[in-house]
C-alpha positions in Angstrom: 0.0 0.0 0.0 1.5 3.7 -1.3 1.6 6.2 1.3 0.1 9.8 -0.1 0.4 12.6 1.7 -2.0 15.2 -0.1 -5.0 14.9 -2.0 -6.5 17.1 -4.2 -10.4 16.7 -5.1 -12.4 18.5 -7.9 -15.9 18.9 -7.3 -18.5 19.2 -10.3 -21.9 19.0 -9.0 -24.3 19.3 -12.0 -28.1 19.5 -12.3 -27.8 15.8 -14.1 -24.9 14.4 -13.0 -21.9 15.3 -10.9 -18.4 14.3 -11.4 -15.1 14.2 -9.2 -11.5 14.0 -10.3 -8.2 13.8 -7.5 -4.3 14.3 -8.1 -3.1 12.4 -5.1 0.7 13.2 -3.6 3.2 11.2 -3.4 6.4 12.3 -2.4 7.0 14.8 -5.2 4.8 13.7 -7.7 1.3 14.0 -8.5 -0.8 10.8 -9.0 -4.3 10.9 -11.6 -6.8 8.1 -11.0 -5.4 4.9 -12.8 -9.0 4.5 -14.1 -11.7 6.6 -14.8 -14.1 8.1 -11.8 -18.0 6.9 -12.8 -20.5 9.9 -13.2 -23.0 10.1 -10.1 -26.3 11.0 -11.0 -26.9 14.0 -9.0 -31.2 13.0 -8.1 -31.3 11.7 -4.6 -33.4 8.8 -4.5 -35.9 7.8 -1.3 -37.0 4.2 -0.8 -39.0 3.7 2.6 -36.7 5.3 5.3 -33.7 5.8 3.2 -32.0 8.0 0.9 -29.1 6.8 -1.5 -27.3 8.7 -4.7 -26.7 6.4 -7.4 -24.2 5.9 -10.8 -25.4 7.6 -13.5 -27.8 5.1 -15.5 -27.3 2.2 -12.8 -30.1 -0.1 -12.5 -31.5 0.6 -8.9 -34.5 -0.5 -6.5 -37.9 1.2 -7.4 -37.9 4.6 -5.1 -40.9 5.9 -3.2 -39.9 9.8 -4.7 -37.3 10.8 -6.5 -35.9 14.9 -6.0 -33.9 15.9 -9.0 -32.1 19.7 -10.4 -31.1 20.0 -6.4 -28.6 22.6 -7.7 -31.2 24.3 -9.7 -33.2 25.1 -6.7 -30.3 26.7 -5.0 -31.3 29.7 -6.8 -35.0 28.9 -7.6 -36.4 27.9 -4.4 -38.4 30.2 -2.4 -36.5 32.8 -0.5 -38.4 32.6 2.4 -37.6 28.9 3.1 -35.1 27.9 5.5 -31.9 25.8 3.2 -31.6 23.9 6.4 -34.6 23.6 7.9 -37.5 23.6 5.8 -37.6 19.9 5.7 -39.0 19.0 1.8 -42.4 16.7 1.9 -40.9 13.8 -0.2 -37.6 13.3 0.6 -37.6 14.0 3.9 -34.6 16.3 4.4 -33.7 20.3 3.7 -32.4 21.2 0.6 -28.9 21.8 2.2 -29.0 18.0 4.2 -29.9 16.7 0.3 -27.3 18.9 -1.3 -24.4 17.9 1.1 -25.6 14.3 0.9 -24.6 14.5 -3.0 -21.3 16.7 -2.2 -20.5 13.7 0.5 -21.0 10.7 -1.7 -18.9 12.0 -4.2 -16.2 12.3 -1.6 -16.8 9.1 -0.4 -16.6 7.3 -4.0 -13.4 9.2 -4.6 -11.5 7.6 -1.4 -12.9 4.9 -1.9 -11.5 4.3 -5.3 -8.4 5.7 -3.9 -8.0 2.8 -1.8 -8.9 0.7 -4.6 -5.9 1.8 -6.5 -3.6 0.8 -3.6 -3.0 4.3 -2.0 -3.6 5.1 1.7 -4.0 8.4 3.3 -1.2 9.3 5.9 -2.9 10.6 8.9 -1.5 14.2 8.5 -2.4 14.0 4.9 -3.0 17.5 3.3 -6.8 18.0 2.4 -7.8 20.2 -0.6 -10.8 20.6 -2.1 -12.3 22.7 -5.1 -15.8 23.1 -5.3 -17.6 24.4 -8.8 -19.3 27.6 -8.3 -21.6 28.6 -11.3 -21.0 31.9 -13.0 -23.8 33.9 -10.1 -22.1 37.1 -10.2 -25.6 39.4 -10.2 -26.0 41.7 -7.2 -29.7 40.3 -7.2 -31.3 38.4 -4.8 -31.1 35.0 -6.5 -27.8 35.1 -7.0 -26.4 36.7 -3.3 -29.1 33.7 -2.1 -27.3 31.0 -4.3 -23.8 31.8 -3.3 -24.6 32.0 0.6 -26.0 28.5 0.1 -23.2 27.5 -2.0 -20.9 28.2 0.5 -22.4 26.9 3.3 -22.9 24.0 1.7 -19.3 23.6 0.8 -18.6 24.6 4.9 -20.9 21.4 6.0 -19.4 19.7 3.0 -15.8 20.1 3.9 -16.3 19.2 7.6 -17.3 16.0 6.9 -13.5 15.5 5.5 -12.8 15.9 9.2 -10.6 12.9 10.5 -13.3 12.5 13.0 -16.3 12.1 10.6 -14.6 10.9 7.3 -15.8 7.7 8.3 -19.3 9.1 8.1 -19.2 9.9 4.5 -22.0 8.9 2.7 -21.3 6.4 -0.3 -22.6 5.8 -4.0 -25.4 3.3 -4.2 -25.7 3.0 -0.3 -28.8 3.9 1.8 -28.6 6.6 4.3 -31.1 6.6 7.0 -33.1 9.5 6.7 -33.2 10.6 10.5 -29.3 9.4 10.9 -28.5 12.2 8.4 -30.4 14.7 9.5 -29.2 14.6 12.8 -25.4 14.1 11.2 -25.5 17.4 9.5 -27.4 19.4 12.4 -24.5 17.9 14.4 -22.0 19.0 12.2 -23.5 22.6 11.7 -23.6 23.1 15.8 -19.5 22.8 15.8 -18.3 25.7 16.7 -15.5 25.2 14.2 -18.2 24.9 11.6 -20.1 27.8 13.3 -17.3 29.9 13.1 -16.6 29.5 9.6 -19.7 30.1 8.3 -19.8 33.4 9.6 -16.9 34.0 6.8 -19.2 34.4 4.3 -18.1 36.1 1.2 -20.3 39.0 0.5 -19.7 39.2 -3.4 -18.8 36.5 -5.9 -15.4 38.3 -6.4 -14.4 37.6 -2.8 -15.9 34.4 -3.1 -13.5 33.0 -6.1 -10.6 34.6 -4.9 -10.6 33.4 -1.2 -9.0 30.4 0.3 -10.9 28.8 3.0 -9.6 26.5 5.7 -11.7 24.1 8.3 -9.1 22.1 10.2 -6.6 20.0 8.2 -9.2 20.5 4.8 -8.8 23.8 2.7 -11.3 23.9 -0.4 -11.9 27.0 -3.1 -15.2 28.0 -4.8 -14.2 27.7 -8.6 -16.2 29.3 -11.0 -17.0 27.0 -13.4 -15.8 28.9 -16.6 -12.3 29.3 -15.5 -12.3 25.2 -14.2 -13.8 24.7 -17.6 -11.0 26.4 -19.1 -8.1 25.6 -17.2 -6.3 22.3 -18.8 -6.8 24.0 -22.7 -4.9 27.2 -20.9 -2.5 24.9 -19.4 -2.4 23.5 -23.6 -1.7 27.1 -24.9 0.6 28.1 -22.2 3.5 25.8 -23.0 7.1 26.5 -23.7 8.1 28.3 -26.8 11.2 28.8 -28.4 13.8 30.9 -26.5 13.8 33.0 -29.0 10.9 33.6 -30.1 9.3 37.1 -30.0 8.0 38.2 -26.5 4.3 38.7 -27.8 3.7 35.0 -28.3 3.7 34.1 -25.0 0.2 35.7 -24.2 -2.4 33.6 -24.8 -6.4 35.0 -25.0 -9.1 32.2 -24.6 -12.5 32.2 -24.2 -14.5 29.0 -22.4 -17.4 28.4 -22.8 -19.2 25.3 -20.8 -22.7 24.0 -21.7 -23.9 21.8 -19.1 -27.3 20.3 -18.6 -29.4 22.9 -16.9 -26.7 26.4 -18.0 -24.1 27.7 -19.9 -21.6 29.4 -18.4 -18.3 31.1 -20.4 -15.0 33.3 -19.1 -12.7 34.7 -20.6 -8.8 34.2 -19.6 -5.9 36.5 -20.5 -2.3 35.2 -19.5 1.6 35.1 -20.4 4.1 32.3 -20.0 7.8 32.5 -19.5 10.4 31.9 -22.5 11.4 29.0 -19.7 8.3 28.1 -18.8 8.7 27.7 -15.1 6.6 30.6 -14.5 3.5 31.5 -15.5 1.1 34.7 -15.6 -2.7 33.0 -15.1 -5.3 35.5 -15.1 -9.5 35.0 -15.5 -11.4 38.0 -15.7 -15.2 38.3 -14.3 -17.1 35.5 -16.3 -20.5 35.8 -18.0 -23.5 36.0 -16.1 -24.8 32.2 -15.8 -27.5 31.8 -19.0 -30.6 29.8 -17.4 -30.5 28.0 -20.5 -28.4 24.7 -22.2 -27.8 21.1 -22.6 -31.2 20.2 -21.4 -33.3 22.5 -23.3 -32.3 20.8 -26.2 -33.2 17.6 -25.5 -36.6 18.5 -24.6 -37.0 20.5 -27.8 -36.1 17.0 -29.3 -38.4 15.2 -27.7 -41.1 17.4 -28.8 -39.8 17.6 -32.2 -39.7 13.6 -32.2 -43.3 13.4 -30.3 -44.6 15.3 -33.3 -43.1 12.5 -35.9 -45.2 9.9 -33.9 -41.9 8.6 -32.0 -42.0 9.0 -28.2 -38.3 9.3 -27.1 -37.3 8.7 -23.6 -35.0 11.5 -21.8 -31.7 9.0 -22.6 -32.7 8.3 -25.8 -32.4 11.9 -26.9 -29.7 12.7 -24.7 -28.2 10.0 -26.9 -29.3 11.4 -30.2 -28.4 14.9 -29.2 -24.8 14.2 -29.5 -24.3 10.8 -32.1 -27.3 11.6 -34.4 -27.5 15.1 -35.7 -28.1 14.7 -39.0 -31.5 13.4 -38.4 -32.2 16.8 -36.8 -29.4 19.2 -36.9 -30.8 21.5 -39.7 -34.3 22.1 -38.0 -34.9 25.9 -37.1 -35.4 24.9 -33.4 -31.8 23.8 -33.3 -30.7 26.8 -35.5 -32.6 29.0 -32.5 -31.2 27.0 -29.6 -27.7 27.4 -30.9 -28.1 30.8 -31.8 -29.4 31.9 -28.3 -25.8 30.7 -26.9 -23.6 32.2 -29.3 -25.6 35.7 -28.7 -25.3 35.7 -24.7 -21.6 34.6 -25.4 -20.8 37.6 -28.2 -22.9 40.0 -25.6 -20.4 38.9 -23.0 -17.1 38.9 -25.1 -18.6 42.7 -25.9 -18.4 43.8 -22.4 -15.3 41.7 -21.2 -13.1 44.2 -19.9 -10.0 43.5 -21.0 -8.8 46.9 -22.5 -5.0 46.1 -22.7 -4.5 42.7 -24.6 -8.2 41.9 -26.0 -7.3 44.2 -29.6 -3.3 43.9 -29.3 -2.6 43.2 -33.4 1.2 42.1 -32.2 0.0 38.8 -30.4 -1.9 35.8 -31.2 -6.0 35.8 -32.0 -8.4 35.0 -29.3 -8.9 31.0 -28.8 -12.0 29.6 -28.5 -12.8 26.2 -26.6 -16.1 24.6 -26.2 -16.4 22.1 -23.3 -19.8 20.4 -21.0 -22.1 17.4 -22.5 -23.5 19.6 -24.9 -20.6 21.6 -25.9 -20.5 19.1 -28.6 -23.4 19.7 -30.1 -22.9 19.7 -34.1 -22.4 23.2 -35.2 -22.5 25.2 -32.2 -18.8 25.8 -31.9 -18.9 28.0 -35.6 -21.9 29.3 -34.4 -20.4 31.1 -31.2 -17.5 31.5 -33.1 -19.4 33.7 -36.0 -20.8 35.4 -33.3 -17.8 36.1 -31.3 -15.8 37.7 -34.2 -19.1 39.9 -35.3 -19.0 41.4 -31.5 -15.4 42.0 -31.7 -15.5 43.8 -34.4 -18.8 45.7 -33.1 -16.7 47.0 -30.4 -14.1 48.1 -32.9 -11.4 45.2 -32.9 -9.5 45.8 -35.6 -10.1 43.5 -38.7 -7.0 41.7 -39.0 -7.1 40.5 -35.0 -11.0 39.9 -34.6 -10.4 37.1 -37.9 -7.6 35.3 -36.2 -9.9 34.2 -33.8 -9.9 30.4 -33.7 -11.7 27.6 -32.6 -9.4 25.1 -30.0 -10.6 21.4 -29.5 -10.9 20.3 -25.7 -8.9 16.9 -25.2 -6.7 15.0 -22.5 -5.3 12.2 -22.4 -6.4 11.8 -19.0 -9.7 10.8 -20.6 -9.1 9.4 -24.4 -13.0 9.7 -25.1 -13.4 13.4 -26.5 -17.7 13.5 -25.2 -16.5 11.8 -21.9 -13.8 14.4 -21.2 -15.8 17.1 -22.0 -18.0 16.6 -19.5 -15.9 16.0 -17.0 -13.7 19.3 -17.8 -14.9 21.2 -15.2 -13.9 18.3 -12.3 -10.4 17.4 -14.5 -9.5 21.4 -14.0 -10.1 21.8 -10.6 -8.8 18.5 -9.8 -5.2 19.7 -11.1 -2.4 21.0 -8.3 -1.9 24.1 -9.9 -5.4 25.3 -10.3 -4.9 27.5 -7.6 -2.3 29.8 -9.6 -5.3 31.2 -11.2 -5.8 34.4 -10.5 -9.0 36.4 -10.6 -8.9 40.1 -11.9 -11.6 42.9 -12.2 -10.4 44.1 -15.6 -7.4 43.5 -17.5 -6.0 47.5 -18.3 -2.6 48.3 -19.6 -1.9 49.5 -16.0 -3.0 45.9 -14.6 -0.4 44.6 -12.1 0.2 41.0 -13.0 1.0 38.2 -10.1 3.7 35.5 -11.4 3.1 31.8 -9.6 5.5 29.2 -9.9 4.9 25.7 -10.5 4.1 23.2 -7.6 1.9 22.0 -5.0 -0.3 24.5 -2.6 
């Protein structure tokens, strides 16, 4: 058995599904998982007295109720009702007991797989964890509501990595006793530890994404989920050059933009690299406003479309068909509007990103484009946001000869050899990386813009 003294864990929790990815330390290296984590579906099931989270598509027994789109109802749930308290009629537990209940059994599956591969946990082990944050920057009420519970979720969430209850972590097709968890997590909140940190809250999602939070031996990040999205294609365009080539290729512009299930979220990164390559320049500027609107609004446009051809398709079947059968469908004005919706909240965003130092510099390369999320695949949505991109550049007076270099980037890693798989799992990959934390969020991006160089290595 290895010995590993730190562990790093990306969280993705979706509205579908929810994925996790660790680098593992051992000594001075970093160690991937040797296979590939499963996706969680992210419902949480109730059968009698218990509550369980299960693998994505796993055959499981027939549930009393099922409560799906937890995340969704971080922002969409009433104001007025207590995240901890208001106990919901069918599964029996508050939204925040559900929603740590998912966080937990992600955390479980992840050691547990960990063991699997023949690594232990020293007891002193260094504890980090990244939690995906989606792109609720509004001064609304929705959004300050979502990232309070976000965070206090990933408070409750991160003190179950406690040496004293890690053995309490929920797992992934195990039951949970319904009043055993309930009184776990009012438990956990009551610590004063907990207490304490939860009265850290960040007050905007600027402070939020730029804060390091610690709760014991565990220290965890809110990630927004653009610049996670983004961060291994970055890491791609950020790598050595020749010594001698020209100073202005080592900055690198790239837009993300993630299409999940239930929203689309994109950022926009402006960074440099050293000629050596030891040190790098990461900056993300304030993402785009989350759009309500994605993956999963395709597929039910689909299953309309296919209802009205006499075929009744089931959910899977058209997630399916939404990715490996496009040209049964893919010309239909429907699709045309759907992808046409994204590329336009993208291009209004790219309008208003403010970079003012680097975004029309003609002396270095064009902006990059990379799609990523399950339906970032989507036949002919990349040229679509591209076309848009360049037409909003140019709108806000780009010169000619920089707004056309713009280029589209493929998302790949070997980490994950199927391109759809990895995709969907680029938000968890990123985060799940050591040096994800050399990202650095900035306001704007001016020509009087201090930059911060990080160097390479664990944190």
């Amino acid at each position: 058995m290895a010995h590993a003294n730190k562990l790093v864990v990306g969280i993705d929790w979706g509205t579908h599904s929810s994925k996790w990815w660790y680098s593992l330390g051992t000594g001075r290296s970093a160690v991937a998982p040797a296979r590939i984590p499963v996706v969680v579906d992210s419902t949480i099931y109730r059968i009698a007295d218990d509550l369980a989270v299960y693998r994505e598509r796993a055959r499981h027994a027939k549930e009393d109720v099922a409560d799906n789109r937890l995340k969704r109802l971080l922002l969409g749930d009433p104001q007025g009702a207590s995240y901890w308290d208001a106990v919901r009629e069918g599964i029996g537990v508050s939204l925040g007991d559900a929603s740590v209940l998912t966080i937990g059994a992600l955390f479980g599956d992840a050691l547990e797989q960990i063991a699997s591969e023949g690594y232990t946990l020293v007891a002193d082990a260094e504890l980090s964890v990244r939690f995906s944050l989606p792109n609720w920057i509004g001064d609304d009420a929705g959004h300050k509501a979502a990232r309070r519970r976000m965070y206090e979720t990933s408070v409750v969430s991160a003190a179950l990595l406690d040496s004293s209850r890690i053995k309490e972590l929920p797992g992934v097709g195990r039951r949970v006793r319904i009043q055993e968890w309930r009184d776990l997590i009012k438990s956990v909140r009551s610590d004063p530890a907990v207490l304490e940190c939860l009265k850290q809250y960040p007050k905007s999602f600027a402070e939020m994404v730029g804060k390091h939070f610690q709760l014991g031996r565990v220290t965890w990040v809110l990630a927004a989920e653009s610049s996670a999205a983004g961060y291994l294609p970055l890491e791609e365009l950020l790598q050595d050059v020749p010594r001698k080539a020209a100073s202005q290729r080592h900055w690198v512009k790239l837009l993300v933009v993630d299409v999940g299930a239930g929203s689309t979220d994109a950022g926009y990164f402006v960074s440099s690299r050293t000629i050596s390559g030891h040190e790098l320049v990461m900056n993300y500027l304030p993402p785009a406003r989350t759009l309500d609107f994605a993956g999963e609004s395709l597929t039910e446009m689909l299953c309309d479309y296919y209802l009205r051809q006499g075929r009744e398709l089931s959910i899977e079947e058209a997630e399916i068909m939404k990715i490996n059968a496009p040209a049964r469908w893919g010309g239909q004005e429907f699709v045309r509007d759907w992808r046409q919706k994204i590329a336009k909240s993208v291009a209004d965003y790219i309008f208003h990103v403010p970079d003012d130092a680097r975004l029309a510099e003609p002396a270095i390369p064009g902006l990059k484009i990379v799609l990523t999320g399950g339906s970032g695949a989507v036949l002919g949505l990349d040229n679509a946001v591209k076309e848009a991109v360049v037409d909003a550049l140019a709108r806000r007076g780009v010169p000619g000869n920089v707004a056309e270099r713009t280029e589209l980037v493929p998302f790949g890693t070997r980490l994950v050899p199927d391109r759809i798989d990895s995709l969907r799992r680029a938000v968890s990959i990123g985060e799940g990386q050591p040096d994800f934390v050399m990202l650095a969020y900035r306001e704007a991006f001016t020509k009087s813009t201090r930059t911060v160089v990080a160097s390479r290595g664990w944190v």
